[in-house]
py3Dmol code that shows the C-alpha trace and the ligand (Angstrom):
import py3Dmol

protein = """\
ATOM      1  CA  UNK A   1      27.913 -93.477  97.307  1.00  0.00           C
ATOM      2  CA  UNK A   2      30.040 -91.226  99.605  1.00  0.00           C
ATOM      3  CA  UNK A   3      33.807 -91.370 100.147  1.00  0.00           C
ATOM      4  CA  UNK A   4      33.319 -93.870 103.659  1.00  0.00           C
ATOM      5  CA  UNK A   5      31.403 -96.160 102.051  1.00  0.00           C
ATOM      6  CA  UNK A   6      32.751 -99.117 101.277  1.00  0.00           C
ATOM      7  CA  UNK A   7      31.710-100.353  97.380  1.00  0.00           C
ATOM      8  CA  UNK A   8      30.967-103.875  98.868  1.00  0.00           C
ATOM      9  CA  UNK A   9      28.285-101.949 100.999  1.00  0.00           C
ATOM     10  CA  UNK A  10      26.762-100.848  98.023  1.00  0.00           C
ATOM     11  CA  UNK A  11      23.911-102.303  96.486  1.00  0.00           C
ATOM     12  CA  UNK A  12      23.926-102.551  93.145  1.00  0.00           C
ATOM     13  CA  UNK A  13      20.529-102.708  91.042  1.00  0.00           C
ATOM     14  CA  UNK A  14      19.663-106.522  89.821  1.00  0.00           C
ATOM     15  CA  UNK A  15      19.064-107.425  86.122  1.00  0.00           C
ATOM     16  CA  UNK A  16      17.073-110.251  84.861  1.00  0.00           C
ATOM     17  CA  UNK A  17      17.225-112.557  81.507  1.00  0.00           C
ATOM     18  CA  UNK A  18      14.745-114.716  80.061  1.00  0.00           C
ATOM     19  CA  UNK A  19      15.763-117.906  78.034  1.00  0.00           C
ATOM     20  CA  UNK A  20      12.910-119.545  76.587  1.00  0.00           C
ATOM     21  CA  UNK A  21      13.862-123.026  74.829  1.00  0.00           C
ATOM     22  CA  UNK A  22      11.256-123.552  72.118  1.00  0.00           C
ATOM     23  CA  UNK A  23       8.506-126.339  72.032  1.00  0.00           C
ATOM     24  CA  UNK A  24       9.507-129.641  71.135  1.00  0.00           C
ATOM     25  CA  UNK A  25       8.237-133.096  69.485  1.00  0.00           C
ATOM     26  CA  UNK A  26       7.580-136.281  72.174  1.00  0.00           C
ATOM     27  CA  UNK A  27       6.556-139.580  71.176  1.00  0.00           C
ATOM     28  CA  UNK A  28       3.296-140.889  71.676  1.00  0.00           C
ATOM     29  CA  UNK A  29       0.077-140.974  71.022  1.00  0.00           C
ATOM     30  CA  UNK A  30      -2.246-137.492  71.954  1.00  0.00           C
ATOM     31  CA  UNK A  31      -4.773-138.131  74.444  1.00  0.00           C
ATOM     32  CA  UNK A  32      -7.845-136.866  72.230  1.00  0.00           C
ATOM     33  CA  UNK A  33      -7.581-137.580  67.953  1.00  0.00           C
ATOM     34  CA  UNK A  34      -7.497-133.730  67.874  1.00  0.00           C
ATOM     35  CA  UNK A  35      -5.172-130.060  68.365  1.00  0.00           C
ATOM     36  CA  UNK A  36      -1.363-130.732  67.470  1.00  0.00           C
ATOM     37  CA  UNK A  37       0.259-133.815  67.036  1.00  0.00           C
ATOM     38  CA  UNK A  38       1.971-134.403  70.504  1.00  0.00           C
ATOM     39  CA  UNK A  39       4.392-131.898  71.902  1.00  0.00           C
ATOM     40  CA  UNK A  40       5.726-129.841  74.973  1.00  0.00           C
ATOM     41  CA  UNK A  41       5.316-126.355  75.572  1.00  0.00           C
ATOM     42  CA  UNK A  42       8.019-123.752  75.174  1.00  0.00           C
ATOM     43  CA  UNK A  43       9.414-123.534  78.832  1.00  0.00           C
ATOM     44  CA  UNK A  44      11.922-120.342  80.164  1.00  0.00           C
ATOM     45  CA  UNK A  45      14.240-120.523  82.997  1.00  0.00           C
ATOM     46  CA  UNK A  46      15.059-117.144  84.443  1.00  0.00           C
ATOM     47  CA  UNK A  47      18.783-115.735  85.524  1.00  0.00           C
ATOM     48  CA  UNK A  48      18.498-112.718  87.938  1.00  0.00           C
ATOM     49  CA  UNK A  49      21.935-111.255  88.461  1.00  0.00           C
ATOM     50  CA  UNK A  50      23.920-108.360  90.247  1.00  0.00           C
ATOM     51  CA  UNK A  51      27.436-107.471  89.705  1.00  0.00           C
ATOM     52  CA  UNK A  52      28.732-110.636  90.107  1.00  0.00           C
ATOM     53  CA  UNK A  53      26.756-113.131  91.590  1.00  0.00           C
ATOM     54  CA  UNK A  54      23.441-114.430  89.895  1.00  0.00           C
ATOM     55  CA  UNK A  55      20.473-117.040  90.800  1.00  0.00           C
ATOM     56  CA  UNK A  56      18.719-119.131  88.456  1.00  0.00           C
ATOM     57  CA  UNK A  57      15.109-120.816  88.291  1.00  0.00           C
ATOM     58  CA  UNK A  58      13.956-123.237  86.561  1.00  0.00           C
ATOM     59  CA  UNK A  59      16.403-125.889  84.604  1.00  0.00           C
ATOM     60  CA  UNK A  60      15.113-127.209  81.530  1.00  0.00           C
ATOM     61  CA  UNK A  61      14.179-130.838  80.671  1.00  0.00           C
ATOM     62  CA  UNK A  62      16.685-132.362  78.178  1.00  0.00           C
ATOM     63  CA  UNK A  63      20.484-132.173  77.678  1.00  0.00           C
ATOM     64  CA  UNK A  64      20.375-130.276  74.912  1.00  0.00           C
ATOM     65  CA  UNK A  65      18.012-127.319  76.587  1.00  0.00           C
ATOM     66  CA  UNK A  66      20.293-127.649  79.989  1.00  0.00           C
ATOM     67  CA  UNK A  67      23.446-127.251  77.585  1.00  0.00           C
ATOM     68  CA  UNK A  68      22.390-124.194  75.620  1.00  0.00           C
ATOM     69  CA  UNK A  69      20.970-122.572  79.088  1.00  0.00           C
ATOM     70  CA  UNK A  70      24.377-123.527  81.188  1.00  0.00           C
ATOM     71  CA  UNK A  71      26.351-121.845  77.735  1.00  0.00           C
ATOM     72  CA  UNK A  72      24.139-118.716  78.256  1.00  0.00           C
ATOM     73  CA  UNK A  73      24.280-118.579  81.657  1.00  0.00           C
ATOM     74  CA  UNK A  74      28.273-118.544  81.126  1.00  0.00           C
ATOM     75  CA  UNK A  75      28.014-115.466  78.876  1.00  0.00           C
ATOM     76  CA  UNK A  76      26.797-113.402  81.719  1.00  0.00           C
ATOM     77  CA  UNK A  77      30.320-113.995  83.526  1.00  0.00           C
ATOM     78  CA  UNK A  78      28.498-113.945  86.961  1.00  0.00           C
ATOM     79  CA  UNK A  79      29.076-116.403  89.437  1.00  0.00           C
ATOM     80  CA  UNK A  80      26.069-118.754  89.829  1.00  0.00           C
ATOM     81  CA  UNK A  81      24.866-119.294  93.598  1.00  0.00           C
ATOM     82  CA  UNK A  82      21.681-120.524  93.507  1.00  0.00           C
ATOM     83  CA  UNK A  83      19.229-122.233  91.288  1.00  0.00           C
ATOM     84  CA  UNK A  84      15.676-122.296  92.602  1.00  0.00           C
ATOM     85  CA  UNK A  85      13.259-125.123  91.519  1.00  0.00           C
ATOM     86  CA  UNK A  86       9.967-123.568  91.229  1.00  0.00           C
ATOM     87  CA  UNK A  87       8.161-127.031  91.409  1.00  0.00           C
ATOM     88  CA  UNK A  88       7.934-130.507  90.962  1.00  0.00           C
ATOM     89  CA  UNK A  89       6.913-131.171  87.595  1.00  0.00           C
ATOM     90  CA  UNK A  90      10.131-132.439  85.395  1.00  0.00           C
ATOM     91  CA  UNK A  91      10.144-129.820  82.840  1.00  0.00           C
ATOM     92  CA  UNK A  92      11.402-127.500  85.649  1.00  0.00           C
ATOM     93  CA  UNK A  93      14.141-129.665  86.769  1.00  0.00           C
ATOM     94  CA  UNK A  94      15.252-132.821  84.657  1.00  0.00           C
ATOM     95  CA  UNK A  95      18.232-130.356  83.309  1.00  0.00           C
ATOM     96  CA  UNK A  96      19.521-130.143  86.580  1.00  0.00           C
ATOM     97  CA  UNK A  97      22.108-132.477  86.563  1.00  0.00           C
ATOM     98  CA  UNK A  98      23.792-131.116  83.980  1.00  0.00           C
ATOM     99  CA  UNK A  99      23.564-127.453  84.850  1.00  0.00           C
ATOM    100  CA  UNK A 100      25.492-128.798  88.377  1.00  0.00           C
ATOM    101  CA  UNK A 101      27.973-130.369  86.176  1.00  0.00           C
ATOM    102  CA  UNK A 102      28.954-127.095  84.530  1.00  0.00           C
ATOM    103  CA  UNK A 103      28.449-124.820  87.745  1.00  0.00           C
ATOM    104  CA  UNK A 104      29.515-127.058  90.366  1.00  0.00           C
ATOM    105  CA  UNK A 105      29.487-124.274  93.166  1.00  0.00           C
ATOM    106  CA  UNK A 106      26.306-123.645  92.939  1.00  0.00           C
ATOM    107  CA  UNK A 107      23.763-124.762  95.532  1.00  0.00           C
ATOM    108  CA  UNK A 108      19.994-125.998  93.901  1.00  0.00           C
ATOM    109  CA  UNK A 109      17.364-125.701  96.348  1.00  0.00           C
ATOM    110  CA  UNK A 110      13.345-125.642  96.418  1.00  0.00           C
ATOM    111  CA  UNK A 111      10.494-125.685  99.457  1.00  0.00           C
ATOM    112  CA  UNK A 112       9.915-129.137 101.366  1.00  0.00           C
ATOM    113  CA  UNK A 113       7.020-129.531  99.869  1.00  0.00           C
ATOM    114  CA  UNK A 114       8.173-129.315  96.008  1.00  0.00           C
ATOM    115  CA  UNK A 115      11.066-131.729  97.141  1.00  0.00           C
ATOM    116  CA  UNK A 116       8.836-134.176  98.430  1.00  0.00           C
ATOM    117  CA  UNK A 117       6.988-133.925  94.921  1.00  0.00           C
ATOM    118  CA  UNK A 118       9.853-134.070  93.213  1.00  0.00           C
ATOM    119  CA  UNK A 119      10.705-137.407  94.622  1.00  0.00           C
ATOM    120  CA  UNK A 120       7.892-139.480  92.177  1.00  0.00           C
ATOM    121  CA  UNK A 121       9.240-137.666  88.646  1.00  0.00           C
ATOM    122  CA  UNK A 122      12.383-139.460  90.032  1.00  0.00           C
ATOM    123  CA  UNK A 123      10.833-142.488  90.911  1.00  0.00           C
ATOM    124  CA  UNK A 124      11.899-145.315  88.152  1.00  0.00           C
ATOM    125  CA  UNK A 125       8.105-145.349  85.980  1.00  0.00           C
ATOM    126  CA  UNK A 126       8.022-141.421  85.700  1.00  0.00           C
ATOM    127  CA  UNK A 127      11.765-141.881  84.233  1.00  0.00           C
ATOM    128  CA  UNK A 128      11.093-144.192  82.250  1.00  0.00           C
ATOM    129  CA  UNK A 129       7.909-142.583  80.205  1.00  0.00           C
ATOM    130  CA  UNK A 130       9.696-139.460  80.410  1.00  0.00           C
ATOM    131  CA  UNK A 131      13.001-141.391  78.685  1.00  0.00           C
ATOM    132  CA  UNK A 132      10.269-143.137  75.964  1.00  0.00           C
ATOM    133  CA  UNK A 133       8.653-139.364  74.800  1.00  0.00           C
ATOM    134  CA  UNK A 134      11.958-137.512  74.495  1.00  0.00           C
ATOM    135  CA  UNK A 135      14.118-140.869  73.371  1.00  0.00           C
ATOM    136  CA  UNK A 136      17.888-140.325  73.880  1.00  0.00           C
ATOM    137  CA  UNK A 137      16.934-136.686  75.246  1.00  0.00           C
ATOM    138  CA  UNK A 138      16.717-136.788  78.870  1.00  0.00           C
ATOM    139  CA  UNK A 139      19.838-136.659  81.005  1.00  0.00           C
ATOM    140  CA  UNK A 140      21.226-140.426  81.778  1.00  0.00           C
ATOM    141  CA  UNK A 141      21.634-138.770  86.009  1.00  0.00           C
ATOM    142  CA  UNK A 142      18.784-136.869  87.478  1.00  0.00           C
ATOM    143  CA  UNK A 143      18.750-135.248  90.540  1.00  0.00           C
ATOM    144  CA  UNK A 144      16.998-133.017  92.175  1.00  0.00           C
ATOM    145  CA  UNK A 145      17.302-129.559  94.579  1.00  0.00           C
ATOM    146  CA  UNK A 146      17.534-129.414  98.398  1.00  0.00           C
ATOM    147  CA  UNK A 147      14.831-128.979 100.470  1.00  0.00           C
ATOM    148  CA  UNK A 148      15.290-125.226 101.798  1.00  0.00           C
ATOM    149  CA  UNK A 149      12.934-124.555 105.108  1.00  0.00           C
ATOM    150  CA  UNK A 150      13.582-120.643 104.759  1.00  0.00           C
ATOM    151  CA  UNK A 151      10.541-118.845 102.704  1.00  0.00           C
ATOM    152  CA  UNK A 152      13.435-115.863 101.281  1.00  0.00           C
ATOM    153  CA  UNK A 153      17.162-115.955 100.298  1.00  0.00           C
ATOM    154  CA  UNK A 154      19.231-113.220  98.776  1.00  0.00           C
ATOM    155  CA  UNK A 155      21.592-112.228  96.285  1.00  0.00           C
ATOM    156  CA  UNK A 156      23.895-109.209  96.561  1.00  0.00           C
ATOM    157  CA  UNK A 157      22.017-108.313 100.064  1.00  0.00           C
ATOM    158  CA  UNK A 158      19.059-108.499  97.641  1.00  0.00           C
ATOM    159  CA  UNK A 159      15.740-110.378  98.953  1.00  0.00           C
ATOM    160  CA  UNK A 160      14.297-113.183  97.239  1.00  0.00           C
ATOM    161  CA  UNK A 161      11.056-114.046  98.332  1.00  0.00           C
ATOM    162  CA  UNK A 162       9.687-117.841  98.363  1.00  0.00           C
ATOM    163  CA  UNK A 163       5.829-117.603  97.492  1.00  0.00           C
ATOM    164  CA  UNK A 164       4.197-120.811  98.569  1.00  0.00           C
ATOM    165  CA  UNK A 165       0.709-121.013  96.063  1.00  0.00           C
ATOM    166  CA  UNK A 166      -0.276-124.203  96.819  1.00  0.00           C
ATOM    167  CA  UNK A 167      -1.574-126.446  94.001  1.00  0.00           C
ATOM    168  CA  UNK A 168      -2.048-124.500  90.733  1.00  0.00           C
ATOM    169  CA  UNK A 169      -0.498-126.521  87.652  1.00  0.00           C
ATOM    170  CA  UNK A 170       0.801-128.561  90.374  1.00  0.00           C
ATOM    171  CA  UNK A 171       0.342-129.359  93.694  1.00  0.00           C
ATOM    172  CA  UNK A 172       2.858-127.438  96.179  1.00  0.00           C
ATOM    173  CA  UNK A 173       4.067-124.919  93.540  1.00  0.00           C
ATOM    174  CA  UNK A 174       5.684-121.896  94.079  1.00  0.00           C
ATOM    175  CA  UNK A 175       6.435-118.407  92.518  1.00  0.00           C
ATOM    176  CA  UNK A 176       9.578-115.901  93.478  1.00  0.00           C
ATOM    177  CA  UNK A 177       9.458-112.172  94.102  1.00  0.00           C
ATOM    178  CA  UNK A 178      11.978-109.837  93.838  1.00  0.00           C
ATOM    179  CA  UNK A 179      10.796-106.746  95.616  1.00  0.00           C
ATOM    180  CA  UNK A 180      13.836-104.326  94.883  1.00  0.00           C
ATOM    181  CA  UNK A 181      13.047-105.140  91.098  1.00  0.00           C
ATOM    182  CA  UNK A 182       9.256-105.625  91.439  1.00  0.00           C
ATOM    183  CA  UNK A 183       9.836-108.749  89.391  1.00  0.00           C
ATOM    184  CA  UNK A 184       8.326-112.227  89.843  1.00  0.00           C
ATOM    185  CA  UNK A 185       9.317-115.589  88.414  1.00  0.00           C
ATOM    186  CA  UNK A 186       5.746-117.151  88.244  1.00  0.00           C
ATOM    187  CA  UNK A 187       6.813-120.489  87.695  1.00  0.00           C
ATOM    188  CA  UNK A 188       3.901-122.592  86.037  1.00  0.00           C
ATOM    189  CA  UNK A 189       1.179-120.136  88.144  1.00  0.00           C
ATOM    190  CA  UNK A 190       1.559-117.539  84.632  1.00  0.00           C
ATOM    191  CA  UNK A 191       1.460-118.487  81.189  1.00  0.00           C
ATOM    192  CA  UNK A 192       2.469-116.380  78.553  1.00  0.00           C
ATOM    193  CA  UNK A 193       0.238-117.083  75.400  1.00  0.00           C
ATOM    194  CA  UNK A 194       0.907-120.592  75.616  1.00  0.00           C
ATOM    195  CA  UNK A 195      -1.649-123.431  76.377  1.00  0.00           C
ATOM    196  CA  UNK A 196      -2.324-123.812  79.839  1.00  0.00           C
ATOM    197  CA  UNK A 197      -1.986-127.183  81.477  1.00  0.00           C
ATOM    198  CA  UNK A 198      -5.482-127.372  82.834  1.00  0.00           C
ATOM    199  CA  UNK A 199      -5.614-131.151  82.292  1.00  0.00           C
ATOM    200  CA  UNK A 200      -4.886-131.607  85.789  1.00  0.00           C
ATOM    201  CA  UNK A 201      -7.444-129.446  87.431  1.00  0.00           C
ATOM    202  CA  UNK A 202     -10.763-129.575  88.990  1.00  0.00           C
ATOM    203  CA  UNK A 203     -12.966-126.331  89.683  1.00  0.00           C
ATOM    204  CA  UNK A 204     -11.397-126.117  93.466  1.00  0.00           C
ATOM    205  CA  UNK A 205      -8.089-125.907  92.703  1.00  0.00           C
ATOM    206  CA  UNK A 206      -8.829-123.507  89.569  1.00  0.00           C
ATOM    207  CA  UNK A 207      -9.898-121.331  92.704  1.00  0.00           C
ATOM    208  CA  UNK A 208      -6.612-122.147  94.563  1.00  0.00           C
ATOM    209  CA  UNK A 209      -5.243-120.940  91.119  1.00  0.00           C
ATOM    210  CA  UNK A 210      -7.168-118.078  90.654  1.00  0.00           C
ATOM    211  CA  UNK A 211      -6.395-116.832  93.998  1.00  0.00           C
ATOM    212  CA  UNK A 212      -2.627-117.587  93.771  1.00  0.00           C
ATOM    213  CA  UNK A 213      -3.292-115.091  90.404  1.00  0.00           C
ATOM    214  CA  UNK A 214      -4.502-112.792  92.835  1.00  0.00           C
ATOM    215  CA  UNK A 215      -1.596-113.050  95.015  1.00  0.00           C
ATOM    216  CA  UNK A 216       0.910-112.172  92.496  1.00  0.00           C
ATOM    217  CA  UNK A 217      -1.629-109.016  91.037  1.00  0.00           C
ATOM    218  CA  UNK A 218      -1.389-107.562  94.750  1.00  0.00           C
ATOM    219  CA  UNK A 219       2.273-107.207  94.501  1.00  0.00           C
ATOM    220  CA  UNK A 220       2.144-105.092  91.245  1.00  0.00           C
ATOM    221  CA  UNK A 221       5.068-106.017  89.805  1.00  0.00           C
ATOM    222  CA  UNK A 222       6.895-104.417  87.127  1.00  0.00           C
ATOM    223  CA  UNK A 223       7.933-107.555  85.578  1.00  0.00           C
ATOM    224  CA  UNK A 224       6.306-110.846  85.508  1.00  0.00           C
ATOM    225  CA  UNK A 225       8.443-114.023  83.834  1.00  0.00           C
ATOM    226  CA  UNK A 226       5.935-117.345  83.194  1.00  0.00           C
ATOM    227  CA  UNK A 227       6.954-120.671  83.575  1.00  0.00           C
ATOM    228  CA  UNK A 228       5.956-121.123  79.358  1.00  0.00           C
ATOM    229  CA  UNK A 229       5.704-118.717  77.047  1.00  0.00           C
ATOM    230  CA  UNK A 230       5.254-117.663  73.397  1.00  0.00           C
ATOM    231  CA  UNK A 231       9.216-117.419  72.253  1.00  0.00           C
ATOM    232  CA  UNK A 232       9.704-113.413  71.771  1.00  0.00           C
ATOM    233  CA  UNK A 233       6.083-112.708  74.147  1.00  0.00           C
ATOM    234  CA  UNK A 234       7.055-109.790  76.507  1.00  0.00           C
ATOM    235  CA  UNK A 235       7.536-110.501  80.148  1.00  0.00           C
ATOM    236  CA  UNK A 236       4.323-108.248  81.018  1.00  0.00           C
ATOM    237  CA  UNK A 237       2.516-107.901  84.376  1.00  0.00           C
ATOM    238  CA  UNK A 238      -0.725-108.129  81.999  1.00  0.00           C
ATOM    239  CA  UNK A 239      -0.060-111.975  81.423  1.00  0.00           C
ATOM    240  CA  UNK A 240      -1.463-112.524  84.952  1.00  0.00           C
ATOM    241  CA  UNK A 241      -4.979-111.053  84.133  1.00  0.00           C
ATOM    242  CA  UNK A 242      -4.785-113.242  81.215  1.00  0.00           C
ATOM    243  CA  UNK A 243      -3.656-116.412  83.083  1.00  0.00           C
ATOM    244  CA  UNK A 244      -6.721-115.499  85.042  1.00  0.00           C
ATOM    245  CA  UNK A 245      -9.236-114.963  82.161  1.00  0.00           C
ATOM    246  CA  UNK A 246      -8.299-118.277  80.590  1.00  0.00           C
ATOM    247  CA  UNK A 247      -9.107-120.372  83.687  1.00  0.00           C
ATOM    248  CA  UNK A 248     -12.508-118.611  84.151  1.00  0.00           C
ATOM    249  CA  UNK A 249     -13.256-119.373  80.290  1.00  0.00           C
ATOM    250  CA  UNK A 250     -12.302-122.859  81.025  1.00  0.00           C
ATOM    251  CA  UNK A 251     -14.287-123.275  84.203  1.00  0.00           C
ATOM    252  CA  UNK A 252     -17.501-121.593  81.990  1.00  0.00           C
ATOM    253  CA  UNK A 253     -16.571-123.971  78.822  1.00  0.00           C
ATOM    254  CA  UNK A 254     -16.028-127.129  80.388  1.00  0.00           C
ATOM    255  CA  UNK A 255     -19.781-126.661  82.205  1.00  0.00           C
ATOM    256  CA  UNK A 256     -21.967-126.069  78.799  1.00  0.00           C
ATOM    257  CA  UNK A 257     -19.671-128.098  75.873  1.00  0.00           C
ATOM    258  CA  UNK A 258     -21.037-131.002  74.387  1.00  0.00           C
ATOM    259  CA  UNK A 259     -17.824-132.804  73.782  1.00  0.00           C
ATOM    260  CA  UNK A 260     -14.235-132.406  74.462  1.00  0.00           C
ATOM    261  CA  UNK A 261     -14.010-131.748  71.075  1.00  0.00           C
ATOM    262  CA  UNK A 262     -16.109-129.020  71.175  1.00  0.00           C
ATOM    263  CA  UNK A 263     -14.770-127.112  74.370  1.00  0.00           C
ATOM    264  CA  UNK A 264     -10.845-127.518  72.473  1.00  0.00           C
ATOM    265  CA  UNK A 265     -12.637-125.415  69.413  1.00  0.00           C
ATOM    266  CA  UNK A 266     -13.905-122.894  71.396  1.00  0.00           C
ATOM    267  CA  UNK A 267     -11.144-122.465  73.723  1.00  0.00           C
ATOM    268  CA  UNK A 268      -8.789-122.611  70.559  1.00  0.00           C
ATOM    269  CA  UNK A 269     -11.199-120.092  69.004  1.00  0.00           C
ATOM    270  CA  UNK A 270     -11.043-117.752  72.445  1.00  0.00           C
ATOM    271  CA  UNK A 271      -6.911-117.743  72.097  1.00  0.00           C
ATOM    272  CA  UNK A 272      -6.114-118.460  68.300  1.00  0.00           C
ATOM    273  CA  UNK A 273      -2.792-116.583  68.834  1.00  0.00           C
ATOM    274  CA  UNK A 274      -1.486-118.947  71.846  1.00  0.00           C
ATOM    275  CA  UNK A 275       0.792-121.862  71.180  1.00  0.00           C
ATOM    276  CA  UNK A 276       1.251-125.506  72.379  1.00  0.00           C
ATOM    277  CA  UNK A 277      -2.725-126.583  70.961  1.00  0.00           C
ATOM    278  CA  UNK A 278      -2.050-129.706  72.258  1.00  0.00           C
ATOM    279  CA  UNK A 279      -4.887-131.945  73.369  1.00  0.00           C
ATOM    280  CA  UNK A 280      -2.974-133.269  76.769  1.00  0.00           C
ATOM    281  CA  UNK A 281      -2.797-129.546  77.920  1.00  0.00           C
ATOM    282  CA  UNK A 282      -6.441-129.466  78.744  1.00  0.00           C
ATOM    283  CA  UNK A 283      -6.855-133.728  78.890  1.00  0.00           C
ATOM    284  CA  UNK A 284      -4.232-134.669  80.640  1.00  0.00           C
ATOM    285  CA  UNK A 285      -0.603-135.896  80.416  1.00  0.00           C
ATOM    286  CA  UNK A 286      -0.367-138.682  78.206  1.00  0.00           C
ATOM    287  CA  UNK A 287       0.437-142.190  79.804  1.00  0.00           C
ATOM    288  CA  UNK A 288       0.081-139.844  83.185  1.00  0.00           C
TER     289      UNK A 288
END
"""
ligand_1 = """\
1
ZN
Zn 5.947 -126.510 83.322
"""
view = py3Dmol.view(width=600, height=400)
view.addModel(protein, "pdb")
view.setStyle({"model": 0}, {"cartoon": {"style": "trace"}})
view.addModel(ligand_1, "xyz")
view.setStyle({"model": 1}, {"stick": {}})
view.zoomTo()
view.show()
């Protein structure tokens, strides 16, 4: 910076913080009599932040999560302008309520699409199975983001860039890149040695998957936050190769096993050191 330039035409650099809430008990009965008695996957919601304004994605599922990530988000004493929804499913977004409680000023926003999708994990059934497997857990108010048309928004004259990846974990989801960083906040398109929810997949939209993989690789980034992770796994750009390899040993598996039974053991036995070895993960959500 010289003397005639103005600090507020300086860009400062952008940090990033990972909070990863830990996996968690619901209540029900597993899809298959096998793999961990029922139970969600650790989930993270990401804070990117400049000097004093920051952006979050991704917002939890119960009011205790959204309280402990709203009481960390405080301790970065930035002013929070955005929180980006990465997609529809409601681990991403039932927390939302109460993070707008505590940062009224902030704006929540995701694509049309993920909005539209968004719409049935409001709709009174979803609520209601969701209320049953986390009893006395899930915020009484739910609401969810804004649709927002634009594919980028910024923060600190920084660019945020929408990726649209069609349907991966989900149909419509989306990832964010930070170019200035070289960081992207996968959303549920990366996991981080944690179970991958293949239950609702079919070999074509593995391939949209794989390819959406792909996308993200191109970039190169530097930093690459999943949508569930191993609590403590590094944020590594490697995690997308590995997304990658466990849908192709999936698509292989699920062609020559016997049983379901069979093609849990192996995949169990491909990735003993990944969490969440839950049966629904690769059957299907329960009551879903
Ligand atoms: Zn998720």
């Amino acid at each position: 910076m010289d003397g005639t330039t103005g600090l507020k035409d300086t860009k400062n650099t952008l940090s990033v913080n990972v909070f990863t809430a830990p996996g968690k008990a619901m209540v029900g009965e597993r899809p298959r009599p096998f793999g961990e008695p029922l139970g969600f996957d650790p989930a993270t919601s990401t804070l990117i932040f400049g000097e004093y304004d920051a952006v979050l994605v991704d917002a939890m599922t119960t009011v205790a999560e959204a309280e402990a990530l709203a009481d960390w988000i405080a301790l970065h004493n930035r002013n929070l302008e955005t929180i980006y929804i990465t997609h529809a499913h409601f681990d991403h977004f039932y927390g939302l309520s109460v993070l707008l409680d505590r940062f009224p000023g902030a704006r929540a926003i995701a694509t049309p699409k993920a909005v539209e999708g968004i719409q049935m994990y409001l709709s009174p059934p979803v609520q209601q199975l969701a209320r049953r497997m986390f009893p006395g857990q899930v915020p009484t108010k739910l609401l969810g983001p804004e649709p927002y048309k634009g594919d980028t928004f910024t923060l600190e004259g920084h660019e945020l860039r929408i990726i649209e990846q069609g349907r991966t974990d989900c149909p419509d989801s989306t990832s964010l890149y930070v170019p200035s960083i070289g960081l992207i906040v996968a959303g549920d398109v990366v996991y981080n040695q944690c179970r991958m929810y293949v239950g609702d997949t079919t070999p074509d939209s593995r391939k949209n998957w794989i390819a959406a993989l792909d996308r993200l690789a191109a970039l190169n980034p530097a930093i690459v936050v999943a949508g569930h992770k191993k609590p403590g796994a590094p944020d590594s750009p490697s995690t997308i190769q590995d997304t990658k390899r466990y849908l192709q040993d999936f698509d292989r598996l699920q062609k020559t096993a016997t049983s379901d039974h069979e093609l849990f053991d192996q995949m169990t036995a491909l990735y003993p050191d990944w969490v969440a070895n839950q049966s629904w993960l690769m059957f299907g959500f329960p009551g879903a």
